[in-house]
N, C-alpha and C positions, 0 to 999 in steps of 0.2 A: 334937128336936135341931136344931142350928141348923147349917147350910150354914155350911164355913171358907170359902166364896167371895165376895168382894166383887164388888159390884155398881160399872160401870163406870157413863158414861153410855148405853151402850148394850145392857149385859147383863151378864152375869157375867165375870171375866178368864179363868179357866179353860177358858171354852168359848171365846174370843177364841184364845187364845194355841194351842190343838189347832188350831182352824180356819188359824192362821195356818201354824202347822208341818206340816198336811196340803199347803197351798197351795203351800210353798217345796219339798214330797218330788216333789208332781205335778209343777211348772215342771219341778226337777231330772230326773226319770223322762221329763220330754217334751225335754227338751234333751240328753240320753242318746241316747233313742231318734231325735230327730231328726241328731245328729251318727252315728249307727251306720248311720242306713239312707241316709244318702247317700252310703257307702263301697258302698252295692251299687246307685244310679240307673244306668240306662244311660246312656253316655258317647257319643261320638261317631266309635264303632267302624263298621270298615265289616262290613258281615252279610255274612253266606254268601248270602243271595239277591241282596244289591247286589255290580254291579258292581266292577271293581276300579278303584282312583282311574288307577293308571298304567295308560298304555298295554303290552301282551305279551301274549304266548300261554300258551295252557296246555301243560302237561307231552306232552298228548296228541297236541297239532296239531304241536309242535314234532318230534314222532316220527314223523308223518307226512308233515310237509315233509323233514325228512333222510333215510326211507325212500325217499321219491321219485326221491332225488338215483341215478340210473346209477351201480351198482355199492355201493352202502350199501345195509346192511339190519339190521334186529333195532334201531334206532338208541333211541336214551333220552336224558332228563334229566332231573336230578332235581338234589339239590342235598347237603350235609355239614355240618353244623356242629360247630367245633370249638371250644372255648373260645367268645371275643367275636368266632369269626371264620369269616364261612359263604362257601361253596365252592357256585357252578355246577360241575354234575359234568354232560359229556357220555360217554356210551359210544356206538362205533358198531363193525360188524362190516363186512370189506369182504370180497370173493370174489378182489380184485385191489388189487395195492399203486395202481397207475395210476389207480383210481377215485378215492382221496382225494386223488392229487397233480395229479389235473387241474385247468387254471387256475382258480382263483377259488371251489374247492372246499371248500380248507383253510379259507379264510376265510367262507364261507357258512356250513359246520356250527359255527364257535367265535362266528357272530354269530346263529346260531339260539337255540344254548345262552344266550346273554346277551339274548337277548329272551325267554325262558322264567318266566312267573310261579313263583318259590318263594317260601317261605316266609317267607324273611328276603332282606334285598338282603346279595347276593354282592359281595364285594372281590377275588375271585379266582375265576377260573376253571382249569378242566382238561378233557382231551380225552383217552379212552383210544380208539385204534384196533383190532382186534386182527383179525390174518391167520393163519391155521391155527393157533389159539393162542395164537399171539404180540402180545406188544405193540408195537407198532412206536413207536420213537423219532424223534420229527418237531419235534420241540425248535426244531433251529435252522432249519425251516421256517416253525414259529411265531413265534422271533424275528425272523425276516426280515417278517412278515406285521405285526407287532407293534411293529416298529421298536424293539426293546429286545435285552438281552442274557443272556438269565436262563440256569442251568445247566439241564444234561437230568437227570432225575429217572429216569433208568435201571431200566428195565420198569415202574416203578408206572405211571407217565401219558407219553403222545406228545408231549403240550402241557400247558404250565401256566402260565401267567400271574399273578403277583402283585407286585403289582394288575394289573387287566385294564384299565388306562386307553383303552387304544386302542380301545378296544371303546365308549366313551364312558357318558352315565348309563344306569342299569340302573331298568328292564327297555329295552332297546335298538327298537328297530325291527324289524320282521319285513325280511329281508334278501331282494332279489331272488335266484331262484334263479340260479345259474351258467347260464352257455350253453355246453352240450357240444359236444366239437369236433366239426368236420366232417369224417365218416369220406371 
């Protein structure tokens, strides 16, 4: 019996023509697999062991530099996000109203919180104080500090600033501590 293949100048078409539609599935299969595995190369993410690009502190130091401050204690930051829109959250606990209103106080814990590395950069900050309990309303100490005029937020937060312009780009500067008065 005779082969229905014709012979080319180089060999049969049939084996030509498989060879050729193997060649265009492998291209295809490699320009597949090459367009899929570049959706997972690593990028130019910064890693948990590298530093962070911007200058700030961590959650940790910052709890410790406002522990430090005479008359603050238990202090934290941490951060909220809500929709497209993330929130510097400081909480501090005082023994005395007098410890947060001492000069230069109020403004040293609201520029601690805003040099604190979080997660996302905050547009907004807040400040809950809280004295036996209570939250203390320090609003229009904030805006005076702030140079702006924003309503008080009645018991939720002391301060709240949105946006924190004053506070300038975030992560901020580690802020000189206040200097306590001279008893």
């Amino acid at each position: 019996m005779e082969s229905k293949a014709t012979w080319g100048a180089r060999g049969p078409r049939t084996i030509r023509t498989a060879t050729r539609r193997s060649l265009v599935a492998l291209g295809l299969a490699l320009g597949v697999a090459t367009m899929l595995s570049s959706c997972f190369l690593p990028t130019a993410r910064p890693r948990a062991a590298e530093p962070p690009a911007e200058p700030g502190i961590s959650r940790e130091a910052a709890g410790e530099l406002l522990n430090a401050v005479p008359g603050l204690r238990l202090s934290s930051v941490g951060s909220h996000i809500s929709g497209l829109s993330t929130e510097a959250v400081v909480e501090v606990y005082i023994d005395d109203e007098a410890a947060i209103l001492a000069p230069g106080v109020l403004d040293y814990v609201l520029r601690v919180g805003w040099a604190t590395e979080v997660s996302n950069e905050p547009n907004q900050i807040s400040l809950t104080v809280r004295h036996n309990g209570t939250t203390l309303d320090l609003q229009d100490e904030g805006n005076a500090i702030a140079g702006v005029d924003q309503p008080a937020t009645s018991g939720l937060y002391s301060v709240h600033l949105n946006p924190a312009e004053y506070l300038g780009d975030w992560p901020g500067a580690v802020p000189t501590p206040p200097t306590p008065p001279a008893v």
